[in-house]
C-alpha positions as CSV (number, residue, x, y, z in Angstrom):
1,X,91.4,117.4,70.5
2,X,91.5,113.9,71.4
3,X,92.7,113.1,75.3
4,X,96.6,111.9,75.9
5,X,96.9,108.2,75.2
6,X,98.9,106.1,78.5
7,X,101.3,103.6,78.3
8,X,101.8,101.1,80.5
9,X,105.3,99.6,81.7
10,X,104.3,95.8,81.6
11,X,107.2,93.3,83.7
12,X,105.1,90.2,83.1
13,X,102.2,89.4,81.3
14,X,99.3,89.7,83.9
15,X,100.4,93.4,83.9
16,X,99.9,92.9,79.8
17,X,96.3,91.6,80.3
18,X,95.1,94.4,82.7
19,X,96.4,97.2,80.4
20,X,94.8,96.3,77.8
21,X,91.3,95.7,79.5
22,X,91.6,98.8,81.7
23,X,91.7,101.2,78.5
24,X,95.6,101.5,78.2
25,X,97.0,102.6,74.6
26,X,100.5,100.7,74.3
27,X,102.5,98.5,76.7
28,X,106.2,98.8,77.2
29,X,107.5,95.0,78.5
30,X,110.3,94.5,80.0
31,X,110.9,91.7,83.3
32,X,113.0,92.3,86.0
33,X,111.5,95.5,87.5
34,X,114.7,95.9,90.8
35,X,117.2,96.4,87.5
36,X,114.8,98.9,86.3
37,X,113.4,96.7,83.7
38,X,115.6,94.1,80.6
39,X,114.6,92.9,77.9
40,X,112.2,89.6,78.7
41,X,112.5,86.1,77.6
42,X,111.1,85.6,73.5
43,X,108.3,83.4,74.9
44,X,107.0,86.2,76.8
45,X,106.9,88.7,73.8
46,X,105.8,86.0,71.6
47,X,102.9,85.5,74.1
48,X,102.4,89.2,74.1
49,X,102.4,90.1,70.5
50,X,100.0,86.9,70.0
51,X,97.7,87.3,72.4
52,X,97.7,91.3,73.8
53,X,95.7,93.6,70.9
54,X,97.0,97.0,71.9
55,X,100.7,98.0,70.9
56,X,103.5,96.2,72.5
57,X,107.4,97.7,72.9
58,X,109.9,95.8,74.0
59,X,112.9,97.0,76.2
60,X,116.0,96.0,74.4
61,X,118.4,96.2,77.6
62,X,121.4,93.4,78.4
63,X,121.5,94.4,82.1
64,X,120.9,96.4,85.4
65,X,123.3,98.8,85.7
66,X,124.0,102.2,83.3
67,X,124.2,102.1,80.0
68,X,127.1,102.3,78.7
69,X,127.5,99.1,76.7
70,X,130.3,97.0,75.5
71,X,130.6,95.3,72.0
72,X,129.3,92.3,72.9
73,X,126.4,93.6,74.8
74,X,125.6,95.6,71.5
75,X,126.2,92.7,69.4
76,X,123.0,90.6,72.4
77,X,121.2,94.3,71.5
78,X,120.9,93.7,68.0
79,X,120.0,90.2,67.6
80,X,117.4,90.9,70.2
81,X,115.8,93.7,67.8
82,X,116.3,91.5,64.9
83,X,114.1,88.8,67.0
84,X,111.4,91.4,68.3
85,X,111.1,92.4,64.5
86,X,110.7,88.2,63.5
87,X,108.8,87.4,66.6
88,X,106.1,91.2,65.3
89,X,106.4,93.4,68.5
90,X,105.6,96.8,67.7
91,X,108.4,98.5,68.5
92,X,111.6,99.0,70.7
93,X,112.9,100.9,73.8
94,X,116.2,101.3,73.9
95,X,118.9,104.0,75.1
96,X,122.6,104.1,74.8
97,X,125.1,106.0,76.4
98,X,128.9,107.2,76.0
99,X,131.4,107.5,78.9
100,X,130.5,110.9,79.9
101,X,126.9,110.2,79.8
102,X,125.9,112.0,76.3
103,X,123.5,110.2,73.6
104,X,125.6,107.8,71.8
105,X,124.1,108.9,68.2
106,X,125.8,106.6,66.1
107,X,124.8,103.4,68.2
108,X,121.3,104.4,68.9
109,X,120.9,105.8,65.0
110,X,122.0,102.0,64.1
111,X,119.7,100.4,66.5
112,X,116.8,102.7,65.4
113,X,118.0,102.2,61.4
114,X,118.0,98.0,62.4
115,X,115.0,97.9,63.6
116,X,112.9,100.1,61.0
117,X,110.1,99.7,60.5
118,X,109.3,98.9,63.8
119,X,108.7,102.3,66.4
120,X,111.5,102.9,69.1
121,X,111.4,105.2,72.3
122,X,114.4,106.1,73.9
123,X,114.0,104.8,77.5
124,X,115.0,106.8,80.9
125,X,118.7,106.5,80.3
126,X,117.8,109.6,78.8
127,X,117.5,110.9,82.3
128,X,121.2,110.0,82.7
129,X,122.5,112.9,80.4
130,X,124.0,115.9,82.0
131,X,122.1,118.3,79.5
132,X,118.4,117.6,78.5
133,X,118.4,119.6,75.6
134,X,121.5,118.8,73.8
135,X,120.4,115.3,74.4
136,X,117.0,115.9,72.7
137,X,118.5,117.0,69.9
138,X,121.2,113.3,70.0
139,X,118.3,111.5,70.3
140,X,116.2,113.3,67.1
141,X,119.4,112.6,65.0
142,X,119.5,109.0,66.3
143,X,115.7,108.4,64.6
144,X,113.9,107.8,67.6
145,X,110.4,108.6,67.5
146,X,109.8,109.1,71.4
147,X,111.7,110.6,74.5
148,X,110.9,108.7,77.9
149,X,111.6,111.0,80.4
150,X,111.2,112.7,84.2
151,X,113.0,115.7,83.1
152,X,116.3,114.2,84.7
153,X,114.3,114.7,88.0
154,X,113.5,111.9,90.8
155,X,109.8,111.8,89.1
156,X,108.1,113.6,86.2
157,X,106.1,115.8,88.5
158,X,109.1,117.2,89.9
159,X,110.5,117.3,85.9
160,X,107.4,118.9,84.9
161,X,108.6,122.2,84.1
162,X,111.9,121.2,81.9
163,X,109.2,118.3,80.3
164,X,106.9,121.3,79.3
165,X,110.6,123.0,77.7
166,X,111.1,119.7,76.3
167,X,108.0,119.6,74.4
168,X,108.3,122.6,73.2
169,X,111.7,122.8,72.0
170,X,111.2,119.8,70.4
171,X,108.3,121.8,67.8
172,X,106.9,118.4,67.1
173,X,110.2,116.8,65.7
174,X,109.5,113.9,67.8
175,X,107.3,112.8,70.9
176,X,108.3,113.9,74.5
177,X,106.4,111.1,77.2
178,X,106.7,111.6,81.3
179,X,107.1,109.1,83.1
180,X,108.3,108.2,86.3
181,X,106.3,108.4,89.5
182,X,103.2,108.9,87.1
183,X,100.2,107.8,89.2
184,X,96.3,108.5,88.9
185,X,96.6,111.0,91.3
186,X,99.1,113.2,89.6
187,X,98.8,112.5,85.9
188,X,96.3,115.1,85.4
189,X,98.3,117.7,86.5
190,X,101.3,116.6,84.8
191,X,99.3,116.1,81.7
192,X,97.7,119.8,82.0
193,X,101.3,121.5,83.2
194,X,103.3,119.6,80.4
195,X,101.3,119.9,77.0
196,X,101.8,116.0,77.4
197,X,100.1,114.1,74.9
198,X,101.4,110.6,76.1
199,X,102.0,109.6,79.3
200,X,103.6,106.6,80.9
201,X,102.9,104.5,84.7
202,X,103.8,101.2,85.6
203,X,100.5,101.0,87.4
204,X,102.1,100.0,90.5
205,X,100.9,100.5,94.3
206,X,103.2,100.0,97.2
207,X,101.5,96.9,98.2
208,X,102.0,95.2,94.6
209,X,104.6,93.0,95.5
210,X,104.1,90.9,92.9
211,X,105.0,93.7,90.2
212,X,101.5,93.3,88.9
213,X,100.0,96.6,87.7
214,X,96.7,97.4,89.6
215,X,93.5,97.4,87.8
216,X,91.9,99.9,89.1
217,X,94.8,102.1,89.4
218,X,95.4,101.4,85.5
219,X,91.3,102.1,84.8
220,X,91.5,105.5,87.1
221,X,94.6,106.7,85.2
222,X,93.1,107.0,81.7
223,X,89.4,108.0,83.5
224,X,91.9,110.9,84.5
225,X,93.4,111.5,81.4
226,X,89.9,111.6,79.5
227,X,89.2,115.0,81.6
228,X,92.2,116.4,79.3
229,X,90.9,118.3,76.2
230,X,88.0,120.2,78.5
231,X,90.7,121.7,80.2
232,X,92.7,123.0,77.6
């Protein structure tokens, strides 16, 4: 059994750079980290995709904010995917909501079907839903190949135990990845109390103000992760 791969949420492209020599599997980039992460400028993914070997996803997101979005914000959405597909990201996150905070299926399932064949997660808004499970099942019909979520908790590690239901209510149909919170100090446990076989930090300490993931933090996390499969 080969050990959980870790993604790392990237808001420029120093944070890129250290992923990718610190062991990480895939980045998620995005800018604007006090919105909660939007979808960065083209140069920035350009720069990314050219120059950053490891698997890049790009946040497809207008705005701060929730996520229900209007027709012109979907209309920004998809010409954003169409340029992540020209520009040769690896995939997408995205995550679209109705007005009482259920998986829009239709929208997503368009978003997912425009921007085959790259890969698309569905972000934390999945954390917005009122029901976890009715919105795993939205978010399987929508095409997505990847839940981000804390178990509609603060942090994962407090979502641990409906992650775990997650996973396995989900019988492999598509992947379930915590995040939120994630840190080197509690990914193992979250890894071991999930069944987690992806995993997702921003690498962050409190003195990063500079929104620059830490190295060694990044380094320690999948050291930590490697200790997975003897303990299974």
């Amino acid at each position: 059994m080969s050990a959980p791969l870790l993604e790392i949420c990237a808001y420029n492209i120093q944070s890129c750079q250290i992923a990718q020599q610190a062991g990480a599997s895939r980045i998620e980039l995005c800018s604007s980290p006090a919105e909660g992460g939007v979808t960065p400028s083209y140069a920035t993914i350009q720069y990314a995709v050219e120059k950053i070997a490891i698997p890049t996803y790009v946040m497809i997101r207008t705005r701060g904010g929730g996520f229900v979005y209007d027709s012109s914000e979907l209309s920004i959405m998809r010409k954003d995917i169409e340029i992540c597909k020209k520009i040769g990201a690896s995939g997408i996150a995205i995550g679209i909501l109705k007005n009482d905070g259920s998986i829009d299926v239709e929208e997503m399932k368009r978003m997912t079907e425009l921007a085959y064949p790259l890969g698309v997660t569905c972000h934390k808004a999945f954390d917005r839903t009122p029901d976890a499970f009715k919105a795993l099942e939205d978010v399987i019909k929508s095409g997505c190949e990847r839940i981000l979520t804390s178990g509609l908790y603060p942090n994962a590690l407090a979502g641990a135990r409906v992650i775990a239901d997650l996973i396995k209510e989900s019988e492999g149909r598509i992947i379930i990845m915590p995040g939120g919170g994630v840190r080197s100090s509690n990914i193992l446990k979250l890894a071991r109390n999930t069944g987690a076989m992806e995993l997702h930090s921003s690498a962050l300490l409190p003195e990063n103000t500079d929104y620059i993931a830490d190295k060694k933090e990044v380094t320690d996390l999948v050291s930590e992760l490697l200790k997975v499969p003897g303990l299974n």
